[in-house]
Jmol script that loads the backbone (N, CA, C; Angstrom):
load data "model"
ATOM      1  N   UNK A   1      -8.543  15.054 -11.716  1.00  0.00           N
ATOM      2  CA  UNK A   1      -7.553  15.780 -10.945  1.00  0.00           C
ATOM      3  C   UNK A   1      -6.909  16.865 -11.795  1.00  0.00           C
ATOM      4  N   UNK A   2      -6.446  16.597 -12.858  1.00  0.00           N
ATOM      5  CA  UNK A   2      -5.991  17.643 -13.590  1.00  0.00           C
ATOM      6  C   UNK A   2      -7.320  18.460 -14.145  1.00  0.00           C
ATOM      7  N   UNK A   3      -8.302  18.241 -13.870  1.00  0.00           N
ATOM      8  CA  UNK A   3      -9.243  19.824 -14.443  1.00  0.00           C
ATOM      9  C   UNK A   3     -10.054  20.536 -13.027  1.00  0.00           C
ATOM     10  N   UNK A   4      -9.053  20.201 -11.900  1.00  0.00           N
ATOM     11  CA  UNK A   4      -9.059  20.506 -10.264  1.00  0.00           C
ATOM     12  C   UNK A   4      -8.775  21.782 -10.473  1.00  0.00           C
ATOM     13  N   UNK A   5      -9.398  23.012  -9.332  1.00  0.00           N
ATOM     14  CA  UNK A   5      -8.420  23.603  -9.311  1.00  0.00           C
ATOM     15  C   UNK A   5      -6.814  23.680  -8.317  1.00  0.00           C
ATOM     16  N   UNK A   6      -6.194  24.400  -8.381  1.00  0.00           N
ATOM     17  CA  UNK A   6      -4.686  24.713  -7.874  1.00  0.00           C
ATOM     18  C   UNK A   6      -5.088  24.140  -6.530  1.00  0.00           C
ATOM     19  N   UNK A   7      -5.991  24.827  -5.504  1.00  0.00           N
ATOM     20  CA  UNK A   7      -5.959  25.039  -4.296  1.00  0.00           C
ATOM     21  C   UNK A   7      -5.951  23.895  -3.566  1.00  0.00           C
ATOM     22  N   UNK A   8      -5.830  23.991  -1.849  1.00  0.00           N
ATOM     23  CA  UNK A   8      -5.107  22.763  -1.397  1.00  0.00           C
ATOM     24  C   UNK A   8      -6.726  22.269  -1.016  1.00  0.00           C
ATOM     25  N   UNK A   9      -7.953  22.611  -0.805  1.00  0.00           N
ATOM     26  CA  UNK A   9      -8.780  22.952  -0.206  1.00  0.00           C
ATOM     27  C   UNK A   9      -9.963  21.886  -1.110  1.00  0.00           C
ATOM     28  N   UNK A  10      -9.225  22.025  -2.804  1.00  0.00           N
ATOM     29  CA  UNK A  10     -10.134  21.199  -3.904  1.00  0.00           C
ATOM     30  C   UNK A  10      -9.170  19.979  -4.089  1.00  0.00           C
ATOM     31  N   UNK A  11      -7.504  19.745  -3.484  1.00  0.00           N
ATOM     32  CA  UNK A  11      -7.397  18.877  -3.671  1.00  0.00           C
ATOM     33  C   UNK A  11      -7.139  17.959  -2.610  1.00  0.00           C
ATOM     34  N   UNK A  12      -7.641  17.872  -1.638  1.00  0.00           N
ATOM     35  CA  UNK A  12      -8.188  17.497   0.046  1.00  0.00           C
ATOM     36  C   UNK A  12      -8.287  15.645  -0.547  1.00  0.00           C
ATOM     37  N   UNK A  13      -9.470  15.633  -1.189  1.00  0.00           N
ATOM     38  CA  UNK A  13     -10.254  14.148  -1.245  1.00  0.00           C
ATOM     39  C   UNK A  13      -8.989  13.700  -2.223  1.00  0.00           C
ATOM     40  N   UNK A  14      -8.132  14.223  -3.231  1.00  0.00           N
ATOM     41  CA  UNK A  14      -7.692  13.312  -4.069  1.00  0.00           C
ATOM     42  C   UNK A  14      -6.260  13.248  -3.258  1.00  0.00           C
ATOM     43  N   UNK A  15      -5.550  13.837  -2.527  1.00  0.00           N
ATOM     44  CA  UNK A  15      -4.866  13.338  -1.542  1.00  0.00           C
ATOM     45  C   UNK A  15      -4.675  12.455  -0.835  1.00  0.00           C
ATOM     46  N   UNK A  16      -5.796  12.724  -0.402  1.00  0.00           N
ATOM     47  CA  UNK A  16      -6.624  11.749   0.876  1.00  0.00           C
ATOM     48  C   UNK A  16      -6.067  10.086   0.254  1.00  0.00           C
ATOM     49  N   UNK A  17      -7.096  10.214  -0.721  1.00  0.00           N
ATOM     50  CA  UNK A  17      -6.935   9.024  -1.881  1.00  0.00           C
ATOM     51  C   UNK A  17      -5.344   8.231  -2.175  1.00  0.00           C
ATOM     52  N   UNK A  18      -4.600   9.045  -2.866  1.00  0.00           N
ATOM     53  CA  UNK A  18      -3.286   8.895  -2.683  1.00  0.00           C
ATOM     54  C   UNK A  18      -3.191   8.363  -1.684  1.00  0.00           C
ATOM     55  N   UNK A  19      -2.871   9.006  -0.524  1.00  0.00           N
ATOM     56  CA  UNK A  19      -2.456   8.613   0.815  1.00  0.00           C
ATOM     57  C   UNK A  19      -3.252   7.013   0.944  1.00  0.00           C
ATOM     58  N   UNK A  20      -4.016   6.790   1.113  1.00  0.00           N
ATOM     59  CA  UNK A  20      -4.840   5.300   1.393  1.00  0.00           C
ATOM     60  C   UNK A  20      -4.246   4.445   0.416  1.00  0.00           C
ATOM     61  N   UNK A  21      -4.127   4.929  -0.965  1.00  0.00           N
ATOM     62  CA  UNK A  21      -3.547   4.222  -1.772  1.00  0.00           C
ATOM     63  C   UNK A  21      -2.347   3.378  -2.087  1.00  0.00           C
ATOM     64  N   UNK A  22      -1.583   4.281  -1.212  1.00  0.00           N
ATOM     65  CA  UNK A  22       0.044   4.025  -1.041  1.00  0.00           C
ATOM     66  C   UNK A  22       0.060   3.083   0.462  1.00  0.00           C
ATOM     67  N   UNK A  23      -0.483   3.356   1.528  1.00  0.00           N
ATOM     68  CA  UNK A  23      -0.849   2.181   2.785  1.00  0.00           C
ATOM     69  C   UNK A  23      -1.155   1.405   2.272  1.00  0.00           C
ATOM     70  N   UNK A  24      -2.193   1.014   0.808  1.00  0.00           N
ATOM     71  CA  UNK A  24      -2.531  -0.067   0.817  1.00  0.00           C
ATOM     72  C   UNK A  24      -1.917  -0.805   0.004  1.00  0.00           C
ATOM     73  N   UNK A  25      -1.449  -0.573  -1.223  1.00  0.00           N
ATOM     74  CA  UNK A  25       0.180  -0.674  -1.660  1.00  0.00           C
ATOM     75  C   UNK A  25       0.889  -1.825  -0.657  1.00  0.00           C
ATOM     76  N   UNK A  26       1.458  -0.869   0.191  1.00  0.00           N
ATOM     77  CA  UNK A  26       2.556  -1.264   1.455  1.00  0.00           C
ATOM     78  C   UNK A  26       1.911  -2.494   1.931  1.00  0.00           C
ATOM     79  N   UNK A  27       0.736  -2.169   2.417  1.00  0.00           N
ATOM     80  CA  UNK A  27       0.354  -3.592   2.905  1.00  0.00           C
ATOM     81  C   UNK A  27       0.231  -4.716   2.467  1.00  0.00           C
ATOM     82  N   UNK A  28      -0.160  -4.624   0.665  1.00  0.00           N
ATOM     83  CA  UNK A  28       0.090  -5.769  -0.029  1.00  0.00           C
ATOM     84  C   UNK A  28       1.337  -6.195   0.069  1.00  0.00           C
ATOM     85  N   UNK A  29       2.031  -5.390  -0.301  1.00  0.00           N
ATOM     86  CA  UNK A  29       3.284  -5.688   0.002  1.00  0.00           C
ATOM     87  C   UNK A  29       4.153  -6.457   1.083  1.00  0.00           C
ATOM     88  N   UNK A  30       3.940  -6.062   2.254  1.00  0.00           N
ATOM     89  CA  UNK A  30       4.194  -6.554   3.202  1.00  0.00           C
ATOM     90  C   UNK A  30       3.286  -7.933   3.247  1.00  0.00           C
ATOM     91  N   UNK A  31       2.298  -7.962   3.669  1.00  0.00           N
ATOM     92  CA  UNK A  31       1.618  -9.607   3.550  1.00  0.00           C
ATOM     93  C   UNK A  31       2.271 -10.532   2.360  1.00  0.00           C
ATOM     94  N   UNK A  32       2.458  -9.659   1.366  1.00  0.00           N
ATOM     95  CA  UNK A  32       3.637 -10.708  -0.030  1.00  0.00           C
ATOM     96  C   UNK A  32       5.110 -11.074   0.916  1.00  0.00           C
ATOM     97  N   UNK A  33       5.309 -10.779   1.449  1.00  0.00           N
ATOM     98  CA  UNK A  33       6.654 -10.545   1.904  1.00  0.00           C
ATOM     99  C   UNK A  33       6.730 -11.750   2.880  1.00  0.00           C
ATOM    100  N   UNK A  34       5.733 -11.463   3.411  1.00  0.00           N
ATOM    101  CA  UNK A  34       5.129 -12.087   5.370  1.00  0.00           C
ATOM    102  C   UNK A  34       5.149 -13.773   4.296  1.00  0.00           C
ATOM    103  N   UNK A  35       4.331 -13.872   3.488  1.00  0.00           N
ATOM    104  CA  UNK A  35       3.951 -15.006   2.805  1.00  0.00           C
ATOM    105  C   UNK A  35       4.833 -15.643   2.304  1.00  0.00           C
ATOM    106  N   UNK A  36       5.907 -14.580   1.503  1.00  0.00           N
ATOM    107  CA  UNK A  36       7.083 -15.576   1.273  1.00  0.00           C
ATOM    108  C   UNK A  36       7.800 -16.412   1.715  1.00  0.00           C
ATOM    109  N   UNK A  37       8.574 -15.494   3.085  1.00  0.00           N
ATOM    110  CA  UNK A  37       9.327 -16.025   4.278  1.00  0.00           C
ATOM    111  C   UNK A  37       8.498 -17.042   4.827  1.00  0.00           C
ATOM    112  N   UNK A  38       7.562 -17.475   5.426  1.00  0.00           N
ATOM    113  CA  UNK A  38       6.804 -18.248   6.281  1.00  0.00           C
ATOM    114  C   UNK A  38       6.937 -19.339   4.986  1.00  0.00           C
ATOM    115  N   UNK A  39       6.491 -19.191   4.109  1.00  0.00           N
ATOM    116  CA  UNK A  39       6.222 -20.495   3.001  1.00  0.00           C
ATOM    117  C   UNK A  39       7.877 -21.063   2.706  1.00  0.00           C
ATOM    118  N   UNK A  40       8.935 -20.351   2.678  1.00  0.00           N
ATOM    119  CA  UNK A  40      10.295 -21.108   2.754  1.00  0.00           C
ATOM    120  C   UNK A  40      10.638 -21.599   3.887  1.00  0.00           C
ATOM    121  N   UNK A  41      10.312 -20.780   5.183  1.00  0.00           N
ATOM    122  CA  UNK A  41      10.745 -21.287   6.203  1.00  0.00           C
ATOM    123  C   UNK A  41      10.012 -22.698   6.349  1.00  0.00           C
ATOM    124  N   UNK A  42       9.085 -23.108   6.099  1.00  0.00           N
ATOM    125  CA  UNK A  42       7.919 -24.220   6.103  1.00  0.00           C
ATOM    126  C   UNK A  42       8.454 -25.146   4.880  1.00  0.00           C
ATOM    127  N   UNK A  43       8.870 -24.659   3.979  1.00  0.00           N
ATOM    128  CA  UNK A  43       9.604 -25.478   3.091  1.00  0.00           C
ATOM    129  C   UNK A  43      10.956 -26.338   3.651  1.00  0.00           C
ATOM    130  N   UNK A  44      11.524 -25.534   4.630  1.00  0.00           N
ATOM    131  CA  UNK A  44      12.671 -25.867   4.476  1.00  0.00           C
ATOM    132  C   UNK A  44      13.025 -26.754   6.082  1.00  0.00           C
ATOM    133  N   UNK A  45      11.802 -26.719   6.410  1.00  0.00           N
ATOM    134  CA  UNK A  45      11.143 -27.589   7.731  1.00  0.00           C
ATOM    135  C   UNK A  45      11.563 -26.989   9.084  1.00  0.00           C
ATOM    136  N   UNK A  46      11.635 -25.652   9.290  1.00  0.00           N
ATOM    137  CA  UNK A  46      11.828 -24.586  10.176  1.00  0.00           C
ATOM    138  C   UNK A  46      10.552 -24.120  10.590  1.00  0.00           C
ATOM    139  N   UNK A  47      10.437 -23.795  11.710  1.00  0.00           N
ATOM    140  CA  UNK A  47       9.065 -23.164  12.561  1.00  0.00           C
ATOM    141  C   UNK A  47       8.389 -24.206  12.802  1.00  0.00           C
TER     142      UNK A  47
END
end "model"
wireframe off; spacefill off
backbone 0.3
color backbone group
């Protein structure tokens, strides 16, 4: 990426990339999250 040039046109795919990267990020995230709550609530003999 840094021996890219400037234009928006060469940096299309590594965007792209980014972008998917960061959704998929989030989504780990969120399923960590989803997993926590459900596993205390189940701990704590709720649901």
């Amino acid at each position: 990426v840094l021996g890219m040039a400037a234009d928006d046109r060469a940096m299309k795919p590594a965007k792209a990339l980014f972008a998917y990267s960061l959704l998929y990020l989030f989504a780990i995230f969120a399923a960590y999250l989803a997993d926590c709550v459900v596993g205390r609530a189940l701990a704590m003999g709720g649901i």
